[in-house]
C-alpha positions as CSV (number, residue, x, y, z in Angstrom):
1,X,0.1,33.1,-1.5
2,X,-0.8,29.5,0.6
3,X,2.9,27.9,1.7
4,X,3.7,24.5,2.4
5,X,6.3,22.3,4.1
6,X,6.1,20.2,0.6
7,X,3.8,19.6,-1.9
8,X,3.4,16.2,-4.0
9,X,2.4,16.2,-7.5
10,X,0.5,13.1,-8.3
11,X,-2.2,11.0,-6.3
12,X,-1.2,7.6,-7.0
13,X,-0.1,4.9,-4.6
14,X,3.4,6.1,-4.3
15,X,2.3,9.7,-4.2
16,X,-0.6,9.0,-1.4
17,X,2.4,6.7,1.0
18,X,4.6,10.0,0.2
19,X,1.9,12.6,1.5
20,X,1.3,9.8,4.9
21,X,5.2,9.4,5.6
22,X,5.4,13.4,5.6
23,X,2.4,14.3,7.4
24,X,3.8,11.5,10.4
25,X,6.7,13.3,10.7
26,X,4.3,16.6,11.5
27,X,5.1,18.3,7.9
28,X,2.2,20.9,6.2
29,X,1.4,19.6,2.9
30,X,-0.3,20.1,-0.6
31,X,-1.1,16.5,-2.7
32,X,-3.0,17.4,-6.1
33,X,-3.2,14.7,-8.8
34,X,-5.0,15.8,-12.5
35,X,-7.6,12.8,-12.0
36,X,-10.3,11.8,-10.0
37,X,-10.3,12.0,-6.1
38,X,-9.4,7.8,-5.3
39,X,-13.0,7.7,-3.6
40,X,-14.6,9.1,-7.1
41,X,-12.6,7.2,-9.6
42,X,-13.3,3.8,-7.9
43,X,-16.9,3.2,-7.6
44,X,-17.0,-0.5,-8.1
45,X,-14.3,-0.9,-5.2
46,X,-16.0,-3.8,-4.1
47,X,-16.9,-5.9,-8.0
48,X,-15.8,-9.2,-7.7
49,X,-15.4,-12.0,-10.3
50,X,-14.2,-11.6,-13.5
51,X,-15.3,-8.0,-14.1
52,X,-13.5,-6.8,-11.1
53,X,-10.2,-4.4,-12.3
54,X,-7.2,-6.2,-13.7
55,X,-4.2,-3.9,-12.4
56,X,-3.2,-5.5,-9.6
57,X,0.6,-5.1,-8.0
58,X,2.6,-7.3,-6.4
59,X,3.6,-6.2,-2.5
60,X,6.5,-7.6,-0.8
61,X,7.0,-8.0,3.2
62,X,9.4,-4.7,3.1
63,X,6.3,-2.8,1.8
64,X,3.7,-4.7,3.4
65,X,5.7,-2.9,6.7
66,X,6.1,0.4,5.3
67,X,2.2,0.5,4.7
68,X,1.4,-1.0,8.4
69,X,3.2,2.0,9.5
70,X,1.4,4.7,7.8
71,X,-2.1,3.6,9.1
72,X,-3.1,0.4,7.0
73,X,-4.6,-2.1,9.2
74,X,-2.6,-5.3,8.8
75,X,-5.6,-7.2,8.4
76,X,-6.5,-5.2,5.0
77,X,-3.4,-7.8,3.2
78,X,-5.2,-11.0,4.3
79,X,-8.8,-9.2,3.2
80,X,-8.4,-7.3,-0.1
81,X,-5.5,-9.4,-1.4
82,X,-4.2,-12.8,-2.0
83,X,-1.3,-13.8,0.5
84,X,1.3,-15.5,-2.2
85,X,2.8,-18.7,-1.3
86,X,5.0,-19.5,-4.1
87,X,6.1,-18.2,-7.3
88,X,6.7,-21.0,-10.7
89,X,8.4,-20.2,-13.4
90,X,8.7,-22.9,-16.6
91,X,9.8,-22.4,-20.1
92,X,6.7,-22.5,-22.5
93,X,8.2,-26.0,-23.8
94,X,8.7,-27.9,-20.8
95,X,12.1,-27.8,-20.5
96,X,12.5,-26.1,-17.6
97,X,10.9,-25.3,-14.2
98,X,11.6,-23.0,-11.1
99,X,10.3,-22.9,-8.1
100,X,10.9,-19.7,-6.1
101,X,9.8,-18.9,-2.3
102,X,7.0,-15.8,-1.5
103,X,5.8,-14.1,1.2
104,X,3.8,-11.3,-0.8
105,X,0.6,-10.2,-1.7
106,X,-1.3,-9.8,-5.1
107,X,-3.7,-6.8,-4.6
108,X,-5.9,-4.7,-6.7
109,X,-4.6,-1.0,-7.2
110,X,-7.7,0.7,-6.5
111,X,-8.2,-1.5,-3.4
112,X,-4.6,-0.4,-2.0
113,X,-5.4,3.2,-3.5
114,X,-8.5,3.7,-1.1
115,X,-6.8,2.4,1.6
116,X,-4.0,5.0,1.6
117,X,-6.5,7.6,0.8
118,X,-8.6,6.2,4.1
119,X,-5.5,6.5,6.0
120,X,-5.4,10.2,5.6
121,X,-8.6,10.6,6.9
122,X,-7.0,10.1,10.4
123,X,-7.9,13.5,12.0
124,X,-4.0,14.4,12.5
125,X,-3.8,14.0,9.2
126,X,-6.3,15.8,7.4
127,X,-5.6,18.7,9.1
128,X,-1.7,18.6,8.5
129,X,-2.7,17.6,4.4
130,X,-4.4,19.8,2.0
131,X,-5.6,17.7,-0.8
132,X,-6.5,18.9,-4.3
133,X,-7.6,16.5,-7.3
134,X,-8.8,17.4,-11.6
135,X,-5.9,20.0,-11.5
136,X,-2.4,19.7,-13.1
137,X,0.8,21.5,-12.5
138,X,1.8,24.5,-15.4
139,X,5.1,25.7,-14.6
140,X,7.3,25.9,-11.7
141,X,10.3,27.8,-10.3
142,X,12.8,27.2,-7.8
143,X,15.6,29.2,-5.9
144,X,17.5,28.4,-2.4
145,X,14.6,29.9,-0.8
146,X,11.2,28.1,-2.0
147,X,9.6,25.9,-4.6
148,X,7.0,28.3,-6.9
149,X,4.4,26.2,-8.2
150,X,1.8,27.3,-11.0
151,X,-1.6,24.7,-11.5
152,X,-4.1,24.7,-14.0
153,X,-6.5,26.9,-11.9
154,X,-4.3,29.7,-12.2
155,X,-3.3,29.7,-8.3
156,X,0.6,30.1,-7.5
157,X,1.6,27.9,-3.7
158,X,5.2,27.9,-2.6
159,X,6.5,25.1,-0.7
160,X,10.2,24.1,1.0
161,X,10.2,20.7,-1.5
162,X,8.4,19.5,-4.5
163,X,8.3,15.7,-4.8
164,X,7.1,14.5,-8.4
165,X,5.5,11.6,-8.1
166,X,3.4,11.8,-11.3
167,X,4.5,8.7,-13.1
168,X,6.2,8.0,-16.5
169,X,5.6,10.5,-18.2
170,X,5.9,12.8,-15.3
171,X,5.2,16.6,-16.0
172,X,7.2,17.8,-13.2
173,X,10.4,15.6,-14.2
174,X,10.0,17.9,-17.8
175,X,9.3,21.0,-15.9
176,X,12.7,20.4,-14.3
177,X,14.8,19.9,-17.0
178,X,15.6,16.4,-16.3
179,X,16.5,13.7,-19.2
180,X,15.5,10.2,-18.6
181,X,17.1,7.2,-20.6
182,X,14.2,5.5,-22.4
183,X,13.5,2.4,-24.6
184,X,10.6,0.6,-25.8
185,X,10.1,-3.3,-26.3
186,X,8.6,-5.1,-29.2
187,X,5.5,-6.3,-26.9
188,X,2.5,-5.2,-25.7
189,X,1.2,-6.6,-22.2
190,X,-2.6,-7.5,-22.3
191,X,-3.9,-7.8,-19.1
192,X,-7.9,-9.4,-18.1
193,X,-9.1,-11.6,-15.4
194,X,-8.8,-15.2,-15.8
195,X,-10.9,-18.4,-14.5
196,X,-9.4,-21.4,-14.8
197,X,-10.2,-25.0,-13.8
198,X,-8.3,-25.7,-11.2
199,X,-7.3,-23.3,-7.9
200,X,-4.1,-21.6,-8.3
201,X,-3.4,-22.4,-4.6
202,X,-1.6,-19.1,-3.9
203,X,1.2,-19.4,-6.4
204,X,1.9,-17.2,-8.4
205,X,2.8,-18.4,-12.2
206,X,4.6,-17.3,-15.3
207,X,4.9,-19.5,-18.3
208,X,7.9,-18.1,-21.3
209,X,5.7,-19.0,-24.7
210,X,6.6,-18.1,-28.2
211,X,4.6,-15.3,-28.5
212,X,6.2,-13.8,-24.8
213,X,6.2,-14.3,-20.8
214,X,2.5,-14.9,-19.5
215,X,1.9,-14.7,-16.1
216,X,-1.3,-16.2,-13.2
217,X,-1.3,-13.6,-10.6
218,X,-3.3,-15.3,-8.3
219,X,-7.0,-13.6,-6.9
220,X,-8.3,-14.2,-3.8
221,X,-11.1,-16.2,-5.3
222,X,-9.3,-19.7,-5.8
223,X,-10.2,-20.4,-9.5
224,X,-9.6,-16.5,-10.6
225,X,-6.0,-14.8,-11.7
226,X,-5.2,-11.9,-13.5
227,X,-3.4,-12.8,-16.6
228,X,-0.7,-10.4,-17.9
229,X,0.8,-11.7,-21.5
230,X,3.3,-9.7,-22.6
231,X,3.2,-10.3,-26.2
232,X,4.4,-9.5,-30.0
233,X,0.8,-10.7,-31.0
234,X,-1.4,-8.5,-28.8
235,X,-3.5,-6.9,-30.6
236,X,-4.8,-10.0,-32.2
237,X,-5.1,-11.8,-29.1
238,X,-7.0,-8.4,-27.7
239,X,-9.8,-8.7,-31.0
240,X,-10.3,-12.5,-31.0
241,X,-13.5,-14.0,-29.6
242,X,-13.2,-14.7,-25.4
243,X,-13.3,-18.4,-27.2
244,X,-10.1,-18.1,-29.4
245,X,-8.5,-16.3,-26.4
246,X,-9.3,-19.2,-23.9
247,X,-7.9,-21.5,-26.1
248,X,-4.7,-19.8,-26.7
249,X,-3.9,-19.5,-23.0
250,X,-4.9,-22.4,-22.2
251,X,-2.1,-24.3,-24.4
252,X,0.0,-22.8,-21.5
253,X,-1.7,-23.1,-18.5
254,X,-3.2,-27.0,-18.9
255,X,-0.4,-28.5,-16.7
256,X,-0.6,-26.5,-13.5
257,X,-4.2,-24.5,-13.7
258,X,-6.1,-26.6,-16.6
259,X,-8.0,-25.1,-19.7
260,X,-8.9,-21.4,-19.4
261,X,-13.0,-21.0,-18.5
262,X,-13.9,-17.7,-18.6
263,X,-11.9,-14.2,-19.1
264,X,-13.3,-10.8,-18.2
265,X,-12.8,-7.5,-20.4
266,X,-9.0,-7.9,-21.5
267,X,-6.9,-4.3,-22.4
268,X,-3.6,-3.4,-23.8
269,X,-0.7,-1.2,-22.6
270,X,2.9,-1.3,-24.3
271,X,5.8,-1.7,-22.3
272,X,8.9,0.1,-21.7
273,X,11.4,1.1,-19.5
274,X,12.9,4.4,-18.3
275,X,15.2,5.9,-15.8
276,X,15.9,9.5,-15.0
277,X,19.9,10.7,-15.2
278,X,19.0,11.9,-11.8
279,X,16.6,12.0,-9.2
280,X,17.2,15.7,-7.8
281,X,17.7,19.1,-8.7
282,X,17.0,22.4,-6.4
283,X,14.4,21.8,-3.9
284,X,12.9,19.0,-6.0
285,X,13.3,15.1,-6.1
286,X,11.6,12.4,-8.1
287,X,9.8,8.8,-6.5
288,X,8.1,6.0,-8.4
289,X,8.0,5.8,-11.7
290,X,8.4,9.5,-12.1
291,X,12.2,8.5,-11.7
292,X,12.4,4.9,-13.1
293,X,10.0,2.8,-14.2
294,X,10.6,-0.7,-15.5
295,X,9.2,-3.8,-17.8
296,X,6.8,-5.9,-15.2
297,X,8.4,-9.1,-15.9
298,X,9.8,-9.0,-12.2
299,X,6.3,-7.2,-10.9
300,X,9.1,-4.7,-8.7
301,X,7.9,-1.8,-9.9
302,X,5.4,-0.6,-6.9
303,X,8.2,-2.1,-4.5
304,X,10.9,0.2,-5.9
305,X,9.0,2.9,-5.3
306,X,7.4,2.5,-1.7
307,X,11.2,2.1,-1.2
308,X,12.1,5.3,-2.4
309,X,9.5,7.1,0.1
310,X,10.8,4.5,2.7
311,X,14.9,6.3,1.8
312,X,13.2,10.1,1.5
313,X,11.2,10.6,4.4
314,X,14.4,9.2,6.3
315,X,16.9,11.7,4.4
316,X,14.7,14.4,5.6
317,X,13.3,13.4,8.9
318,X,13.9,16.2,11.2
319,X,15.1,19.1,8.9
320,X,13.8,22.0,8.4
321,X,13.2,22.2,5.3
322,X,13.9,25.7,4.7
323,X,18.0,25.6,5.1
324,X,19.2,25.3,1.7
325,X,22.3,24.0,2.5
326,X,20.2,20.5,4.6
327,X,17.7,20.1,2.4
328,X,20.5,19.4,-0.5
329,X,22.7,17.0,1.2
330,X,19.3,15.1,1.9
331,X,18.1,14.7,-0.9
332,X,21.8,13.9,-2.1
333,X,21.8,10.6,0.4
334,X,18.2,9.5,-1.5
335,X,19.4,9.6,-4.7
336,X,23.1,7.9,-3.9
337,X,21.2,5.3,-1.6
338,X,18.3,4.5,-4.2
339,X,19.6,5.4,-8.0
340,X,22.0,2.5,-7.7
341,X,19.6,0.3,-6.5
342,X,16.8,1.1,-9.1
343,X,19.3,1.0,-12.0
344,X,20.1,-2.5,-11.2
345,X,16.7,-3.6,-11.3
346,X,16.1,-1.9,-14.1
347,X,19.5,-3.8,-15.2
348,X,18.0,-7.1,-14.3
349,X,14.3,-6.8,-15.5
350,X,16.2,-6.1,-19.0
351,X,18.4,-8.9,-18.8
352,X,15.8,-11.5,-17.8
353,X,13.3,-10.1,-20.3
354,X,16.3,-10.4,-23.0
355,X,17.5,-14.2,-21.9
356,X,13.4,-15.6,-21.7
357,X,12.3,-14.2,-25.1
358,X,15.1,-16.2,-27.6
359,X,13.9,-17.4,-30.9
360,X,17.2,-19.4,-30.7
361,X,16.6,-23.3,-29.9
362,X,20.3,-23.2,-29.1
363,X,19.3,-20.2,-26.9
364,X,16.2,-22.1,-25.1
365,X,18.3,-25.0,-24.3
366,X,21.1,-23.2,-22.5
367,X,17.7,-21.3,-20.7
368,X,16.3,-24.1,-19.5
369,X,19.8,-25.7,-18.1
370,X,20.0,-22.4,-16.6
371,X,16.4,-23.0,-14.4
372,X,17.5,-26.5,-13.9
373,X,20.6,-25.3,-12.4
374,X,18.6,-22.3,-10.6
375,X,15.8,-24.8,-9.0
376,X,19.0,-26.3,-6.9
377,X,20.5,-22.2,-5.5
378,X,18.8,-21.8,-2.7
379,X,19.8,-18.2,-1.6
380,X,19.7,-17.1,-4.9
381,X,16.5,-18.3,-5.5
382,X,15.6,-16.1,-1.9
383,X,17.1,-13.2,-3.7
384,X,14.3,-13.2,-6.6
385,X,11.4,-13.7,-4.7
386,X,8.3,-11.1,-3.9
C-alpha cells in the first residue's frame, strides 16, 4: 500500500499552491483532482478577445508573494493579467461614488491554473509529487497513526495528513463528518466578457443597480472586462439577444466605460455562502472553499484561501508528521489563526451585499451618505482594497 507525507484532494488553484508549499518544505505527496489534468482541460490557454474564459480572480500583493515563492515568475502578473490601479464603486443612481486604492491583479483562472501546474514541473518537484487526475476520493479512515484513503479506482494510499481542498461542495469535508453553515441568496451572478467604448484604464468598477451589484473587472486588452452581474433577473438577462443585453448594461456603464459593444458567451452560477463549524478533525484539515466560501461581491475568495496554505504550511513546517500529538496542535494554530479571520469576511461580504441591495429609497439615501462619507476615510478605504 503506496504512503505519503500528505495527500491533497482537489487540483484547483488552492489545491496546486498547497501541493508546491509542501513539496518546498521536502514533504512526499499525492494530489488527485476528479477532472481534467490543468494542461488537458485548458486547450484554448492562449484565446484572446471576447471568447477568451470569463472566470477570472482577483490577486492581491499578499498572494501575488506567496505565488513568487512557489516558483511563479513575477513577470507572469504583468503578462497573463491586468495590474489593477484603482477600484470605483457608485450607487446605480448617482448618488454616490468611491474611490478605493489597488495594487492587484485581474487574472484568468486557467491562466494562473497552468502556471502552478508548470511550477511543479521543476525537477525537485516532480519527483517529491505524485500527481493523479479523473479519479475521486470514496471513503476514508483515520486513526493517530495514518490517514486511509479509498479512490474511485479501487486503490487504498495512507498518508500522515489529508488536506481537502475540493471546493464547496467538498467530498472529503462530508467524508469527515463536518457540518458547514450554509445560505443561499436571491441572485444569480452571470458572468461574459465585455467590450466597451472606452479603456477601462486599469480600474476596476462595480456599479449597485436595481436589479443587483455589477462589476468591470478589467482585461488586459484596454476596451475588454469581464462583467459579473449578480442579479434577481438572470436568467432573462442570460436568454436575451447580445443586443438587449448590451443595452441593459450599458444604462450602467455610460458614465465611466460608455455603451456596451460587444459581449462574448455569458453563463450563470448562483451564489451562496458557506463556512465549516471547523476546519480540522484527526489528521485532516480543510483550505479554500472546501472550508469557507463566500458571495464575490468583495472578489476575496481566492485570497482567503492562498492565505490559508500561507497559515498551514507554516503550522507544520518542520514536523514530522507522524507524531500524533504535533501534528494536532498544528493544525489547532491554523484553524485558531484563520477561522476567525475567514468568518469575518464572510461577516463582511454579507453585510455589504445586505446594505447595497435595499429597495428602500430611505435605505439608498443613508447608502450613498455612507460612500460620500467613505470617499473622505483614508485608512479605511486602504483596508477594502485588492
Amino acid at each position: 500500500m503506496a504512503r505519503y507525507d500528505f495527500v491533497i484532494a482537489g487540483a484547483g488553484l488552492v489545491g496546486l499552491s498547497a501541493a508546491l508549499a509542501l513539496t518546498r518544505q521536502g514533504l512526499k505527496g499525492l494530489i488527485f483532482d476528479h477532472g481534467l489534468a490543468p494542461s488537458a482541460a485548458s486547450g484554448a490557454t492562449q484565446v484572446l478577445g471576447l471568447d477568451r474564459s470569463p472566470r477570472v480572480s482577483a490577486i492581491n500583493p499578499a498572494s501575488v508573494k506567496f505565488l513568487t515563492q512557489l516558483g511563479v515568475a513575477p513577470a507572469f502578473f504583468d503578462q497573463a493579467g491586468c495590474s489593477v490601479s484603482g477600484m470605483t464603486v457608485w450607487d446605480g443612481d448617482g448618488s454616490g461614488e468611491l474611490s478605493l486604492p489597488s495594487a492587484g491583479y485581474i487574472i484568468e483562472n486557467h491562466r494562473l491554473l497552468n502556471a502552478l501546474f508548470n511550477a511543479l514541473g521543476q525537477p525537485s518537484i516532480a519527483e517529491a509529487l505524485t500527481q493523479q487526475f479523473e479519479v475521486g476520493i470514496v471513503d476514508l479512515q483515520q486513526d493517530d497513526e495514518t490517514v486511509s484513503i479509498t479512490l474511485t479506482t479501487g486503490e487504498t494510499i495512507q498518508s500522515g495528513l489529508l488536506i481537502g481542498a475540493d471546493g464547496s461542495a467538498s467530498r472529503t469535508r462530508d467524508l469527515l463528518g463536518i457540518q458547514s453553515v450554509a445560505w443561499r441568496y436571491d441572485q444569480t451572478a452571470l458572468v461574459c466578457v465585455s467590450e466597451t467604448a472606452l479603456p477601462h484604464q486599469g480600474i476596476a468598477r462595480q456599479s449597485f443597480t436595481p436589479e443587483g451589484p455589477l462589476a468591470f473587472l478589467p482585461l488586459p486588452e484596454p476596451n475588454h472586462s469581464v462583467l459579473v452581474w449578480s442579479s434577481t433577473q438572470a436568467q432573462a438577462q442570460l436568454h436575451c439577444s447580445e443586443k438587449e443585453f448590451a443595452a441593459m448594461v450599458s444604462v450602467h456603464s455610460a458614465r465611466p466605460l460608455g455603451p456596451v459593444t460587444a459581449i462574448g458567451a455569458r453563463a450563470v452560477f448562483p451564489l451562496q455562502q458557506q463556512h465549516a463549524i471547523r476546519y480540522a478533525k484527526g489528521r485532516s484539515v480543510l483550505v479554500g472553499d472546501a472550508a469557507h466560501s463566500i458571495h464575490p461581491l468583495a472578489g476575496q475568495g481566492l485570497n482567503l484561501g492562498f492565505a490559508d496554505v500561507v497559515s498551514l504550511s507554516q503550522a507544520i513546517e518542520n514536523l514530522r508528521l507522524d507524531q500524533r500529538q504535533s501534528l494536532s496542535e498544528a493544525l489547532r494554530r491554523y484553524e485558531a489563526q484563520r477561522r476567525p479571520v475567514n468568518l469575518r469576511m464572510t461577516a463582511a461580504t454579507d453585510l455589504l451585499k445586505r446594505v447595497f441591495d435595499p429597495p428602500s429609497p430611505l435605505l439608498r439615501l443613508a447608502r450613498s451618505t455612507g460612500m460620500r462619507w467613505l470617499q473622505n476615510q483614508t485608512r479605511l478605504k486602504q483596508a477594502l482594497s485588492l
